[in-house]
N, C-alpha and C positions, 0 to 999 in steps of 0.2 A: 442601790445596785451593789452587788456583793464585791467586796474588795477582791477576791481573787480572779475577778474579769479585769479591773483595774490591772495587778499585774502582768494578764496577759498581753497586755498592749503595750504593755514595756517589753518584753520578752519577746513578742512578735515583731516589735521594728528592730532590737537587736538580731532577731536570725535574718533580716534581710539584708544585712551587709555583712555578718562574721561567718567568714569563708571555710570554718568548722564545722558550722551549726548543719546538718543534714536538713531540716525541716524548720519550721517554723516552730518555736518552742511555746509550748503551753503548760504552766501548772496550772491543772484543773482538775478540782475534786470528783473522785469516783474512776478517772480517766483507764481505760485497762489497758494492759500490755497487746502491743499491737505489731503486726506488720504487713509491708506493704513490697511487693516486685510488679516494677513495672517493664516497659516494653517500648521503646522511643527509638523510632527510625527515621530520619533525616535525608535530604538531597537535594542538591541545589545543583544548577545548571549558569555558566558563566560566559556570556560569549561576548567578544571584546570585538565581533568585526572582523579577525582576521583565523577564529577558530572559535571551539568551544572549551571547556572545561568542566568536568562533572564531580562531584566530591559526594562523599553517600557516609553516615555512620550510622550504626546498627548500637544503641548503648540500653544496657539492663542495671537499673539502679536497684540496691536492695537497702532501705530504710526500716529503723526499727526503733519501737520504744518502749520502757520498761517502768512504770512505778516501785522505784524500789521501800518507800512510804509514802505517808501524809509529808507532804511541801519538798519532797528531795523526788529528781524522775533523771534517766538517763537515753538519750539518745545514741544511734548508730548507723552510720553510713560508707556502703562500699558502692563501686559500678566497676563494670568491664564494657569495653567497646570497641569493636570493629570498622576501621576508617577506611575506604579505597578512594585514590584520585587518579582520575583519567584525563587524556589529553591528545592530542593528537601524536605526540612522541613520549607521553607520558602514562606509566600504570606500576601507581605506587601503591602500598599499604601499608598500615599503622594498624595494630592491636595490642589492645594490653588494658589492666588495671589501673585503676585509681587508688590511690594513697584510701586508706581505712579512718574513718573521723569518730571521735566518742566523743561525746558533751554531756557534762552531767548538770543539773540546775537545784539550785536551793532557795527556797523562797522565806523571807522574812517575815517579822512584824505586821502579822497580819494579813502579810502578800502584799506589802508597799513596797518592801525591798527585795532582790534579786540576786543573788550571785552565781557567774557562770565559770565553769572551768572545762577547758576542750583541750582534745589532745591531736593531732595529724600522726598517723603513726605511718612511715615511709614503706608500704607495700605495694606500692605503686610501680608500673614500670618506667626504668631510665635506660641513662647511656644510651640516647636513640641515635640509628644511622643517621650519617648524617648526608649521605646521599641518596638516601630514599625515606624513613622516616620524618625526619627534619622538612620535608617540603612538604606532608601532609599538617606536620602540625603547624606550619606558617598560614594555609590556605584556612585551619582551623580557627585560628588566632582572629581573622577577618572581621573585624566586630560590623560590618554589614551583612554578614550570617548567620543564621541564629541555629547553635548547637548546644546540645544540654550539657556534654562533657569537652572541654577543652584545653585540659591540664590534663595531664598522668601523672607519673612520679616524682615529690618531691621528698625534700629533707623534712627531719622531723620538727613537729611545730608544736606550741602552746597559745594559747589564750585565756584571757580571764576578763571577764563584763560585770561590772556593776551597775544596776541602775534603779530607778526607782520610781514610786507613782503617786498619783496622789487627787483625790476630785478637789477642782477650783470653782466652784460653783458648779455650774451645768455643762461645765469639760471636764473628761478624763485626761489627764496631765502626765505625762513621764518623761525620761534623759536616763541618758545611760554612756558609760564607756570601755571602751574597749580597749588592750593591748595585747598585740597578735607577737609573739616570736618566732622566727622561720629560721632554721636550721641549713646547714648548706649543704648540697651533693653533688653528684656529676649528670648534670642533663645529658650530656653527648657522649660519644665516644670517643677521645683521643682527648678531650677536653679537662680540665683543672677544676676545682673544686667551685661552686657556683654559690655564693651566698643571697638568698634576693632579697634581704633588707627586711625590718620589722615596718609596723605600721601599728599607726592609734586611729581608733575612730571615737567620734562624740556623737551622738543621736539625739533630738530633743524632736516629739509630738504630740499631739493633745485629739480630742476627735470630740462629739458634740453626736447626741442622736435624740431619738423619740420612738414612737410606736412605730414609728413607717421607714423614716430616715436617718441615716447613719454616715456625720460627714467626718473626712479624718485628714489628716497635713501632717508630716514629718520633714526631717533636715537633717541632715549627715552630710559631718565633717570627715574628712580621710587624710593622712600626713603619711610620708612614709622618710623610711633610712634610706644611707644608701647602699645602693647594690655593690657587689663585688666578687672579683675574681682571682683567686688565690690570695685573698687579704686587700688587693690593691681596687678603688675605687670605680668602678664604670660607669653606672648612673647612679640619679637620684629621681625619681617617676614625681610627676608635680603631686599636685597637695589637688581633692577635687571635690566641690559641693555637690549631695543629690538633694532634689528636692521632687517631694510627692504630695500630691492631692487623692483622695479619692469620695466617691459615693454610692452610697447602697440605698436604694429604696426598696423594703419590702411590701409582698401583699399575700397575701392567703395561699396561692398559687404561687408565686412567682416573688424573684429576687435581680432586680436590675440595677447593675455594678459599675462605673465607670469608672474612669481614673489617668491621670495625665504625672508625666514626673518629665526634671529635664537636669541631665547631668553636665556640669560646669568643668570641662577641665583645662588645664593652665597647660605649662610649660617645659618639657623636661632639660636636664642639669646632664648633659652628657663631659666623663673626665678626659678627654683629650687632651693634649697639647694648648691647643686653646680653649678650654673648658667651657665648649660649644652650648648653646641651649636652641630645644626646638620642640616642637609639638606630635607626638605621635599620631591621636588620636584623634578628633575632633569632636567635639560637643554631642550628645543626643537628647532629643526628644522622642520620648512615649507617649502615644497618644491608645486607650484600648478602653472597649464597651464590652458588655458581655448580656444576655437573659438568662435566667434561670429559670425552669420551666418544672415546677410538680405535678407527676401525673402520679396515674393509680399506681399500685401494689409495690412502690418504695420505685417508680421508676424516675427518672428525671432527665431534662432534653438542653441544653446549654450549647447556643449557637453564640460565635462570639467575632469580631473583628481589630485589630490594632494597625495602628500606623510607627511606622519608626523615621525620623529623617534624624540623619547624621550631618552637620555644622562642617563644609568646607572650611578649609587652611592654607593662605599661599605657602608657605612652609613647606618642605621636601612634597611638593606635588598631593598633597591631599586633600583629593574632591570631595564632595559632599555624593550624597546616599540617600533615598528614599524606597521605603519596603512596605508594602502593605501586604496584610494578612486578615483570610476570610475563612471562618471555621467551626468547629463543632463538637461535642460530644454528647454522649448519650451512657445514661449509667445508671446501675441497678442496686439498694441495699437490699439483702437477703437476709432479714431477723437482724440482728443486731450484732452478728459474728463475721458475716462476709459482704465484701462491695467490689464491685467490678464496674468499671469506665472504659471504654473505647472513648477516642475520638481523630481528627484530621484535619487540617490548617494546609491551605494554598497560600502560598506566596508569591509576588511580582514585584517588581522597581526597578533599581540602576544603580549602577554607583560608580564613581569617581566622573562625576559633573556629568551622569548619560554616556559616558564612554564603554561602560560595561552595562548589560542587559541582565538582566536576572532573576529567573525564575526558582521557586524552590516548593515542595510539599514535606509534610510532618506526620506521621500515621503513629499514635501513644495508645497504649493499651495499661491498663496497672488491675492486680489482681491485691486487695485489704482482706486481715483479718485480723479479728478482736479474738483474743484467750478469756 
């Protein structure tokens, strides 16, 4: 197996947790300068019993990548987004930019080893109202809804990942880590300088395949500083394990994908008076399957389903969560320069213990092109 697939599986579990990485990073030989705009529209519908609530965002990501040589390639990521939340007394909106991310990669010995450096450059919009802004991005925040953009602007950040690979008999093996620095600025308006704390990650996974089957397992660590406001300490966000499985069978036609992960998180460190500790967030479970479907003249059919339940907490009232999602896409390469994908995902569950009902749909479009 050619060592620089090895690499890539180091490099691939690093871009799924460093919050720089635009895409999934790959050095791979011959790879052309590419790019890619896509088209992700969102909406979910809330009703608690006593009314409704609708939230809609309209987001356009623009991802890019550049071979600048053999073993050195540079990524780049912007989005803009449109957010309205409705209510029976309520009809806010939120629009703006996302902070601009660059990541450049360089591959070692062989492609065993790795080094990443990413930059956040603060173009993003801040200083949000805080009477009308400020409530769309809390309804955003909601991690029992699933939105592609949920941050806008922050302070300027670095990162830097090493990591490394290596075959252990009949597994592909890597680890890697991370250190994120985040800069501070002003999220609000009237508000003081906002520090949110750096954070380290550790990644270690291995994966095992053959002619048909491709099984893979990863683990990330996450630590973080603590937060702060005008210098003086607010929280400290817990420390949290993710853990992922997945599997790929192919066959001549088709590619059937599963895959299950389940994130652990602890306890947060708020600085009060009595330097209170409590949970924000509650544990998740992913559960998602997918078919990949090759037809003629480069077209291809991917019908897919996932589960999420979210880990109640007696703790400031937070219920647990269950969301299912049933969906699809359909996509076209044309020669080896252009690809195009539609697809669309319904959603259903609940959340906070069945007290809220909740329905949502997802309509993504993205237009590729190779130089």
């Amino acid at each position: 197996m050619p060592t620089n697939r090895i690499a890539l599986m180091v490099i691939a579990m690093a871009g799924l947790f460093a919050p720089l990485s635009p895409t999934h990073s790959q050095i791979m030989y011959g790879q052309p300068t590419s790019g890619d705009m896509g088209f992700i529209y969102s909406h979910w519908s809330l009703d608690n019993g006593s009314g409704t609530t609708e939230i809609s965002q309209l987001t356009i990501p623009l991802t890019g990548f550049v071979p600048i040589r053999d073993n050195l390639e540079a990524f780049f990521y912007v989005a803009n987004s449109s957010n309205t939340l409705e209510g029976s007394n309520t009809d806010y909106s939120l629009s703006g930019l996302s902070d601009a991310r660059l990541q450049l990669n360089r591959s070692f010995n062989d492609d065993h080893l790795l080094l990443s450096v990413g930059v956040n450059l603060p173009t993003g919009k801040k200083k949000l109202n805080r009477d009308e802004e400020l409530l769309v991005l809390q309804m955003l925040s909601q991690n029992y809804l699933n939105f592609p953009m949920r941050r806008f602007g922050e302070g300027f950040g670095v990162n830097m990942l090493l990591g490394g690979a290596q075959m252990l008999g009949e597994f592909r093996c890597g680890a890697g880590i991370m250190y994120q620095y985040n800069g501070s600025y002003n999220p609000y308006e009237e508000m003081g300088k906002y520090d949110p704390g750096d954070f380290v990650s550790i990644n270690a996974g291995a994966d095992w395949q053959n002619d048909r089957l491709k099984l893979t397992g990863n683990v990330i660590f996450t630590g973080y500083t603590d937060d702060k406001l005008e210098g003086s300490k607010v929280l400290q966000q817990s420390s949290q394990f993710d853990l992922r499985f997945g599997v790929i069978h192919s066959g001549n036609a088709y590619d059937i994908s599963g895959g299950i992960g389940y994130l652990l998180r602890g306890r947060n460190t708020f600085y009060n008076p009595d330097k209170s500790e409590r949970r924000l967030f509650g544990d998740v479970l992913l559960i998602n399957a997918s078919l990949t479907r090759r037809l003629q003249q480069g077209w291809r059919l991917t019908p897919s389903l996932e589960l999420k339940h979210i880990v109640g907490a007696d703790e400031d009232n937070i219920g647990s969560a269950t969301i299912f999602g049933l969906g699809g896409a359909v996509g076209r390469t044309f020669g080896e320069q252009i690809g195009v994908t539609i697809g669309g995902k319904y959603f259903t569950g609940n959340a906070d213990d069945g007290d809220i009902d909740l329905s949502g749909f997802q309509l993504t479009a993205s237009l590729t092109g190779n130089l």
